[in-house]
C-alpha atoms as an extended CHARMM CRD file, in Angstrom:
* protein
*
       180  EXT
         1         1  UNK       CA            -35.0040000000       14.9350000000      -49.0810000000  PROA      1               0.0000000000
         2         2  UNK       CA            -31.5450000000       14.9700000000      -49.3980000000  PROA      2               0.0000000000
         3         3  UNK       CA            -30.5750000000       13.6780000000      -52.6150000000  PROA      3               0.0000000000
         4         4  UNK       CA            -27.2060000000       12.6090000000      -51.8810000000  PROA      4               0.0000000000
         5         5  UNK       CA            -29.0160000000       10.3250000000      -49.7340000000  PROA      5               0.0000000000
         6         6  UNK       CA            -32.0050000000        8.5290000000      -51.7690000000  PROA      6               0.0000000000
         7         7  UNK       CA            -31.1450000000        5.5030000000      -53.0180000000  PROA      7               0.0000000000
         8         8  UNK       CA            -31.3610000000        5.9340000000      -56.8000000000  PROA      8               0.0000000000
         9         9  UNK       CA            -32.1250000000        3.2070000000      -58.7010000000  PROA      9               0.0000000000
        10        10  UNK       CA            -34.3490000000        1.0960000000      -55.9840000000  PROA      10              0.0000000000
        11        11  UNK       CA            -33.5470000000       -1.5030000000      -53.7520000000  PROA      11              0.0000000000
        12        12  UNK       CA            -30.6580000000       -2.8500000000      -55.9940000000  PROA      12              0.0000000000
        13        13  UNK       CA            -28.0460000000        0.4330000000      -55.1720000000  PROA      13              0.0000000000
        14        14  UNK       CA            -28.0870000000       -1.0190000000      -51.6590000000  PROA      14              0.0000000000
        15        15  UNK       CA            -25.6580000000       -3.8870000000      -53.0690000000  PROA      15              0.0000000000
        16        16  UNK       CA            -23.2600000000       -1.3020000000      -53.9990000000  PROA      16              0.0000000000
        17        17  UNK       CA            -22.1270000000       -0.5390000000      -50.8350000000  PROA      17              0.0000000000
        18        18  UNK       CA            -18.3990000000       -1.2960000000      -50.1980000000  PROA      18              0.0000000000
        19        19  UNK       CA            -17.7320000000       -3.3860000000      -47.0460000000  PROA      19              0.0000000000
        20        20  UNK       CA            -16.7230000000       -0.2880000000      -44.8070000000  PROA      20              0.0000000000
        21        21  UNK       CA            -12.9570000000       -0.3040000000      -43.0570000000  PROA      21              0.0000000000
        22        22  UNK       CA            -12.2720000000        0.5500000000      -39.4450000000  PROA      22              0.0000000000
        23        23  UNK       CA             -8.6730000000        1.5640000000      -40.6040000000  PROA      23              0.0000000000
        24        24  UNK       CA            -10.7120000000        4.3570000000      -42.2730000000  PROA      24              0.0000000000
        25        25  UNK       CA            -13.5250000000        5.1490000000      -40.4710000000  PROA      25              0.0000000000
        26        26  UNK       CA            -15.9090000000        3.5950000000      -37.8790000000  PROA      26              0.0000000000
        27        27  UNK       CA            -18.1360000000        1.2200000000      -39.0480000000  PROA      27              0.0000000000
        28        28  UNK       CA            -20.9310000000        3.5330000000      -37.7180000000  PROA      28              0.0000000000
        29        29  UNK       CA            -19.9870000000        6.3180000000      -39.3300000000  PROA      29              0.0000000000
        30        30  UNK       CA            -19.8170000000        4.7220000000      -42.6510000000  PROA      30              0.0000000000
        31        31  UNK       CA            -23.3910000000        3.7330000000      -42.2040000000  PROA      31              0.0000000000
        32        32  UNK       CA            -24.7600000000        6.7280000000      -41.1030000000  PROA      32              0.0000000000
        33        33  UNK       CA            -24.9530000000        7.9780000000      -44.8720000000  PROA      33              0.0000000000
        34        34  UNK       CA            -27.8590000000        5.2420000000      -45.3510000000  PROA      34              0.0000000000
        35        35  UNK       CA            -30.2610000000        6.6650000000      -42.2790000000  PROA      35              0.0000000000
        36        36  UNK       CA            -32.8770000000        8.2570000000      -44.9840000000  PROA      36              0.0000000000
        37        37  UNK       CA            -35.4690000000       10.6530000000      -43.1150000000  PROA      37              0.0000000000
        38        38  UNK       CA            -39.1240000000       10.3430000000      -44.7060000000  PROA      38              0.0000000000
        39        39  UNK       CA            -41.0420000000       12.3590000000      -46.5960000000  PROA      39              0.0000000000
        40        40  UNK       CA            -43.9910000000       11.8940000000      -49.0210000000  PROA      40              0.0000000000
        41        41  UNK       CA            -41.9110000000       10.4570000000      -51.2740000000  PROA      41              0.0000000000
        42        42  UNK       CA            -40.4230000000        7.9690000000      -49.2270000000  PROA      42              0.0000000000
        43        43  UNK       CA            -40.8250000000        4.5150000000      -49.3970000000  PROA      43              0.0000000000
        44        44  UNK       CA            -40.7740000000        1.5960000000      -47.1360000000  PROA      44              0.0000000000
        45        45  UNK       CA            -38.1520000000       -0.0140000000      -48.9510000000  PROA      45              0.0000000000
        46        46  UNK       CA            -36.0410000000        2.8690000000      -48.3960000000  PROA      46              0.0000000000
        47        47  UNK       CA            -36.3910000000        1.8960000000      -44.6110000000  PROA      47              0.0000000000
        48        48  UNK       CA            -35.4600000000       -1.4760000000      -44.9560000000  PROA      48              0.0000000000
        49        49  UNK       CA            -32.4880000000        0.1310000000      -46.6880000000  PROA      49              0.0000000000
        50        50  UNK       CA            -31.6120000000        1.8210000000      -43.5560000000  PROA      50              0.0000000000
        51        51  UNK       CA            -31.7590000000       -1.0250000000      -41.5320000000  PROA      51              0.0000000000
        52        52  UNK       CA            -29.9900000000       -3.1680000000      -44.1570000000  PROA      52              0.0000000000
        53        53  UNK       CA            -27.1620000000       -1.0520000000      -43.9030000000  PROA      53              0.0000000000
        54        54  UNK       CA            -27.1650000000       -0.9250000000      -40.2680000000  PROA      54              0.0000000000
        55        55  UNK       CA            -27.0850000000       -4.2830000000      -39.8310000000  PROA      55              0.0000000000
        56        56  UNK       CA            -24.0490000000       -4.6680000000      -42.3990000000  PROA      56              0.0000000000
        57        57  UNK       CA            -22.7140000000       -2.1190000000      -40.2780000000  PROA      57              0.0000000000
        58        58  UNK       CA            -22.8290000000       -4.5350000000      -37.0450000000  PROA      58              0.0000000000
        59        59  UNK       CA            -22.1940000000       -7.5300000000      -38.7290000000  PROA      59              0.0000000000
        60        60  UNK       CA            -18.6050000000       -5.7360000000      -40.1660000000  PROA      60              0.0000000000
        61        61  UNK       CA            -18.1440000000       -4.3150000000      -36.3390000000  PROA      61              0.0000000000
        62        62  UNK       CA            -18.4390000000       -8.0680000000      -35.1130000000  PROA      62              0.0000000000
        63        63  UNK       CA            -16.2100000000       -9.6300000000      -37.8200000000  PROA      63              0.0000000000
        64        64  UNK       CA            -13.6730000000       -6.8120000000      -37.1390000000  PROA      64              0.0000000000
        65        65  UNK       CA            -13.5500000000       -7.6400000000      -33.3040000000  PROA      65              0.0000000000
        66        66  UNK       CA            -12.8350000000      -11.0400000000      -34.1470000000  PROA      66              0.0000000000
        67        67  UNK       CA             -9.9730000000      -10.2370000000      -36.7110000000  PROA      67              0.0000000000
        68        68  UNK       CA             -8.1340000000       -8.1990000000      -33.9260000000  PROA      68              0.0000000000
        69        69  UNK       CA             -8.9850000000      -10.3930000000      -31.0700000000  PROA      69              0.0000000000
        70        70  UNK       CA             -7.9610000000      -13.5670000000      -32.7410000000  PROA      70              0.0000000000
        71        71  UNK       CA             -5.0360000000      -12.5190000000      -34.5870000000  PROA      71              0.0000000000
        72        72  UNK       CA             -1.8080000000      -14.5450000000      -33.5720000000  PROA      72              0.0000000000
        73        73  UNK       CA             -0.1240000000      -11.4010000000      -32.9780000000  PROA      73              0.0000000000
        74        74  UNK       CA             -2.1710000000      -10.8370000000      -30.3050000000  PROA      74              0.0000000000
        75        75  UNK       CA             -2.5270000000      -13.9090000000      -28.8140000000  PROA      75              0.0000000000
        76        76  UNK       CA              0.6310000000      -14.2370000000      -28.6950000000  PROA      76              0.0000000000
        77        77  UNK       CA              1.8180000000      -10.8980000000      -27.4070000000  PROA      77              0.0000000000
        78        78  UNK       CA             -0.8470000000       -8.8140000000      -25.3670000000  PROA      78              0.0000000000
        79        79  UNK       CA              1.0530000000       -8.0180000000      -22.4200000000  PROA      79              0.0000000000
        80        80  UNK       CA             -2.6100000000       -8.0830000000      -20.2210000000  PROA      80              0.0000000000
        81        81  UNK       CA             -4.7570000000      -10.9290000000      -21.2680000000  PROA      81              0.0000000000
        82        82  UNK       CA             -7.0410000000      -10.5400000000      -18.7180000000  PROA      82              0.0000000000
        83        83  UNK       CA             -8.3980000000       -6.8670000000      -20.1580000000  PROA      83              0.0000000000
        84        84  UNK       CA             -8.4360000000       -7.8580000000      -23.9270000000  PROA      84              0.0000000000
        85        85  UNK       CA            -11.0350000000      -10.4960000000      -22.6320000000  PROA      85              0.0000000000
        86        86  UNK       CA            -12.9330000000       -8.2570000000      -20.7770000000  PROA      86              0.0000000000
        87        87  UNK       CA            -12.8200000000       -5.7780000000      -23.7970000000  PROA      87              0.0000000000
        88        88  UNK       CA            -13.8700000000       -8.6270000000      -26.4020000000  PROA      88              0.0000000000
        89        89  UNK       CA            -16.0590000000       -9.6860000000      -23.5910000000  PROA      89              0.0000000000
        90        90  UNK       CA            -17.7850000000       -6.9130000000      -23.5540000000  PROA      90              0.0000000000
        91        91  UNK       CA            -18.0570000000       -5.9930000000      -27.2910000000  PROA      91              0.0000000000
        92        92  UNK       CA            -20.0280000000       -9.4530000000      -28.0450000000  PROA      92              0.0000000000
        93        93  UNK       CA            -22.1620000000       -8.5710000000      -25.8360000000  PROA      93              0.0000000000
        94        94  UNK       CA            -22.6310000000       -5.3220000000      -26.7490000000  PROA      94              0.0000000000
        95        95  UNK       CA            -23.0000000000       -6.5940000000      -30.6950000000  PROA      95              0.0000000000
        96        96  UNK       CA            -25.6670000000       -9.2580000000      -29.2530000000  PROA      96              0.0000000000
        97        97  UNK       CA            -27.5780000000       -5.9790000000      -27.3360000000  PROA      97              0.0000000000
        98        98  UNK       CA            -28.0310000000       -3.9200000000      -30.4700000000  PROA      98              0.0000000000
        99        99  UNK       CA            -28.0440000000       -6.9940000000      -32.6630000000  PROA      99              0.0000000000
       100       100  UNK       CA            -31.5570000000       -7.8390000000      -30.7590000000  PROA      100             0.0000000000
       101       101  UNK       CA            -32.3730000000       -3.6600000000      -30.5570000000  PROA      101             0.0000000000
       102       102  UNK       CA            -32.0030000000       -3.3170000000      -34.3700000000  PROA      102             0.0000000000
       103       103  UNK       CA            -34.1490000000       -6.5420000000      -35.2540000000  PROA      103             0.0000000000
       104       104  UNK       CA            -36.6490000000       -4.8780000000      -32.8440000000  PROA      104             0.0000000000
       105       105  UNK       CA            -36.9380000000       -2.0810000000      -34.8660000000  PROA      105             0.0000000000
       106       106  UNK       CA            -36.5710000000       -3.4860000000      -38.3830000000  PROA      106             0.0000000000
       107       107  UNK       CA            -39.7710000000       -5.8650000000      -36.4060000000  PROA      107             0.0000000000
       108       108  UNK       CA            -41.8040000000       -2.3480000000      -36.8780000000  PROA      108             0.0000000000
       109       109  UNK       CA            -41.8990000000       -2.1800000000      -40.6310000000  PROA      109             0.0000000000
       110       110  UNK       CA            -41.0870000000       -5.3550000000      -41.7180000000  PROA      110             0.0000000000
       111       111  UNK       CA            -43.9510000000       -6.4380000000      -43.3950000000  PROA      111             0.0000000000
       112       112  UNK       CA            -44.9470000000       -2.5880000000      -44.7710000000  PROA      112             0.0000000000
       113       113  UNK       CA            -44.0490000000       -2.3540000000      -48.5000000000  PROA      113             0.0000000000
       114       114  UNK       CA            -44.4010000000        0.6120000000      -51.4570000000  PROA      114             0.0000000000
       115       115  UNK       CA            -44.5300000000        4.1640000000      -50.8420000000  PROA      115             0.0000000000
       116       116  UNK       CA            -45.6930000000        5.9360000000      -47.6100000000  PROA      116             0.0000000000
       117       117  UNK       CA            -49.5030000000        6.5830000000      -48.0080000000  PROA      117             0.0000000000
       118       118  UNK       CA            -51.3560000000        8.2210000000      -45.2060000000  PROA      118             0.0000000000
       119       119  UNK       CA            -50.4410000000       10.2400000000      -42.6680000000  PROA      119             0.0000000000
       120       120  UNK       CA            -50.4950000000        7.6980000000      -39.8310000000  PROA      120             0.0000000000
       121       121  UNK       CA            -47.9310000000        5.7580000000      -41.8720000000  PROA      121             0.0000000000
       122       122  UNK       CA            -46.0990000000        9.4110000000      -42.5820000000  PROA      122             0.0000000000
       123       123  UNK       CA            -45.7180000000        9.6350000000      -38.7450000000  PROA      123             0.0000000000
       124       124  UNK       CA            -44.9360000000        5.9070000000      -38.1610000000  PROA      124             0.0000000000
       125       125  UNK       CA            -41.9540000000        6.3160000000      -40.4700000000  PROA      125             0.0000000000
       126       126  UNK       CA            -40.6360000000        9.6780000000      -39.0820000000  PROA      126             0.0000000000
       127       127  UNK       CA            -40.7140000000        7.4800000000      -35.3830000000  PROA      127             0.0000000000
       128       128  UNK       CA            -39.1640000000        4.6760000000      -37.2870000000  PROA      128             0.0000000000
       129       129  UNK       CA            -36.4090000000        6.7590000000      -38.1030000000  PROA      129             0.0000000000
       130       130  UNK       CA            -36.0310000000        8.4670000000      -35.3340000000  PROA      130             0.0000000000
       131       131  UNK       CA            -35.2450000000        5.2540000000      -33.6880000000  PROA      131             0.0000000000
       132       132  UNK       CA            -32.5470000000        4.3520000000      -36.4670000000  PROA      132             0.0000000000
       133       133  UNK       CA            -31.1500000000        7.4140000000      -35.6100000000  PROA      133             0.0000000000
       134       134  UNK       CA            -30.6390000000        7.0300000000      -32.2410000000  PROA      134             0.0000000000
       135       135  UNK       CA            -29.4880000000        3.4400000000      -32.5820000000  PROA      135             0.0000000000
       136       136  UNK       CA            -27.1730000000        4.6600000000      -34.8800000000  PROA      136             0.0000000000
       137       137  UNK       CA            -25.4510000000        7.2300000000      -32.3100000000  PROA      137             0.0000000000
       138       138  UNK       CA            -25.4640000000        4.9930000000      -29.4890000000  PROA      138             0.0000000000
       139       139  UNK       CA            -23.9160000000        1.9200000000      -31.3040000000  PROA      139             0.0000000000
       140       140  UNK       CA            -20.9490000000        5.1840000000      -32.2320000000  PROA      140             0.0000000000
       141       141  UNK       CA            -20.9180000000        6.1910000000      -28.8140000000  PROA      141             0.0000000000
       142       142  UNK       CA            -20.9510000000        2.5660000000      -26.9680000000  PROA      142             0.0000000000
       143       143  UNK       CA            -18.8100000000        0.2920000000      -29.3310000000  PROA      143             0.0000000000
       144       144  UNK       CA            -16.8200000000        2.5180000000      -31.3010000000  PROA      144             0.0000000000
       145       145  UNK       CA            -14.1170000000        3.4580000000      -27.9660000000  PROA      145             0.0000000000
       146       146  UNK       CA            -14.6630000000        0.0700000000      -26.6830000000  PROA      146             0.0000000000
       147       147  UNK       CA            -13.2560000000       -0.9690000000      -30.1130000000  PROA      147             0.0000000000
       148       148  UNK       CA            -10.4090000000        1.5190000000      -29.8520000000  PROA      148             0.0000000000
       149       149  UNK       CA             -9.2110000000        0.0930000000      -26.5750000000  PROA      149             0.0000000000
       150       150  UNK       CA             -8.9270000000       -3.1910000000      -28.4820000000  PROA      150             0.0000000000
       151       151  UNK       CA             -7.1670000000       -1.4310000000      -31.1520000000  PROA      151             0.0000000000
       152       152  UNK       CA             -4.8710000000       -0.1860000000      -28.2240000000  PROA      152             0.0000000000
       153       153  UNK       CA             -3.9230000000       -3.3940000000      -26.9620000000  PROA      153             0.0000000000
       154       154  UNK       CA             -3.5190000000       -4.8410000000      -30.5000000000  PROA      154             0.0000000000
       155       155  UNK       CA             -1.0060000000       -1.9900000000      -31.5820000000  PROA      155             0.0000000000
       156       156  UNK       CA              0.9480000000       -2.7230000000      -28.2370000000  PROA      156             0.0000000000
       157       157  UNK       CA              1.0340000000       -6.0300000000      -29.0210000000  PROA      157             0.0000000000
       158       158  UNK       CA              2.2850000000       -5.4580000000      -32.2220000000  PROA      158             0.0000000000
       159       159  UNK       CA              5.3490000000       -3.5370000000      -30.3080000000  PROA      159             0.0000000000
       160       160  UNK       CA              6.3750000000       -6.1230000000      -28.1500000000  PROA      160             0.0000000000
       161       161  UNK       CA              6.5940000000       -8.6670000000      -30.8350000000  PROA      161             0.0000000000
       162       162  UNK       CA              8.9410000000       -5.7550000000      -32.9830000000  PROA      162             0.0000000000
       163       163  UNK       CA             10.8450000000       -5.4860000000      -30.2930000000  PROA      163             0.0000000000
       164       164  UNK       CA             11.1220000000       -9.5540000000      -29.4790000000  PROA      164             0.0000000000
       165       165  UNK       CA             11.4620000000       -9.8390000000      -33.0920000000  PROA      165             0.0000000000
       166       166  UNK       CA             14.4250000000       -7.1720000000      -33.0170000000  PROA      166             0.0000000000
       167       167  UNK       CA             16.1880000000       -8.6140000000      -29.1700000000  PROA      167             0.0000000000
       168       168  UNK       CA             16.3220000000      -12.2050000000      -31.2850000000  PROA      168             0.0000000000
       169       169  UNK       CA             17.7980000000      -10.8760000000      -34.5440000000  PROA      169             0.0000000000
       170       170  UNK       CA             20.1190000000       -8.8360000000      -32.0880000000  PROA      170             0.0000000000
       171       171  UNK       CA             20.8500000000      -12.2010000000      -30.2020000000  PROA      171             0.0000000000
       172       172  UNK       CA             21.6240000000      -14.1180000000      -33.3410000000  PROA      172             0.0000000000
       173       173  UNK       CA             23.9640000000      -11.1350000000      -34.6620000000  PROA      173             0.0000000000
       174       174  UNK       CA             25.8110000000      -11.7950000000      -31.8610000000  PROA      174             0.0000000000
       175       175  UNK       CA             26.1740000000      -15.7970000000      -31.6180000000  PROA      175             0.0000000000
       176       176  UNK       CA             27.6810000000      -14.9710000000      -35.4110000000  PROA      176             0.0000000000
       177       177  UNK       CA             25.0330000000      -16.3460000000      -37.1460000000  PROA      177             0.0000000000
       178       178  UNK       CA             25.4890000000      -19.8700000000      -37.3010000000  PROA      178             0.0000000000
       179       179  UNK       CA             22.5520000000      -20.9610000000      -39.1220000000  PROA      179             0.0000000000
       180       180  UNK       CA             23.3990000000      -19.4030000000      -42.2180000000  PROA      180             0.0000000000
């Protein structure tokens, strides 16, 4: 196993993690670190560790698409209101669909605690993964551009308010600035 991966110090290095940053990377990405594959020295904990970071990874994702959604900014300025509410549309429901898909597959180990024992459980855990895994690429591949299209609108709200902000300091240059 990868050591750069196993989670030193038990269950308690999980609460370490730093609330990842979509100005720096994709939520995702950040938690792709924390998909640990099995081996014979893995534990069932170190699952749940997986899907606890996953599901900090979604909850960050949905609290992100709210902060750029409802900031006044863009309220105010997005110049086509009509796609930033498909695009949040969208991503909620997106965050609902893997919400439920992730809880599914947290639902397969759930109650399994200590290390990995037989071989049955051996193979359970390399399928458990496996589905972490590919969880973890689609929610990259289906939310992450969605996001960035969001992002888009955001940023080009954030020009048209410059520029209103810079045509009424303009205007009031003019007039002689009478409310000095």
């Amino acid at each position: 196993m990868n050591n750069s991966h196993n989670r030193q110090g038990g269950k308690n290095k999980q609460r370490n993690i730093q609330e990842p940053s979509f100005k720096q990377t994709p939520v995702a990405a950040a938690a792709k670190s924390y998909v640990v594959k099995p081996t014979e020295t893995t534990t069932w904990e170190q699952l749940k560790d997986t899907y606890d970071a996953l599901a900090l990874a979604i909850v960050s994702f949905a609290h992100e698409v709210n902060n750029v959604s409802q900031h006044p900014t863009v309220m105010k300025y997005c110049q086509d209101k009509h796609e930033l509410a498909i695009i949040v549309n969208s991503l909620k429901r997106d965050i609902s669909t893997f919400t439920t898909e992730l809880v599914g597959i947290r639902d397969l180990h759930k109650h399994m605690t200590g290390e990995i024992r037989t071989e049955e459980d051996l193979i359970k855990s390399f399928n458990i993964y496996d589905n972490y895994t590919t969880y973890n690429q689609r929610f990259t591949a289906v939310l992450v551009p969605t996001f960035q299209k969001l992002t888009e609108l955001a940023t080009e709200a954030e020009r048209c308010r410059a520029e209103a902000m810079g045509n009424e300091q303009a205007t009031n240059s003019t007039s002689g600035d009478d409310d000095e």
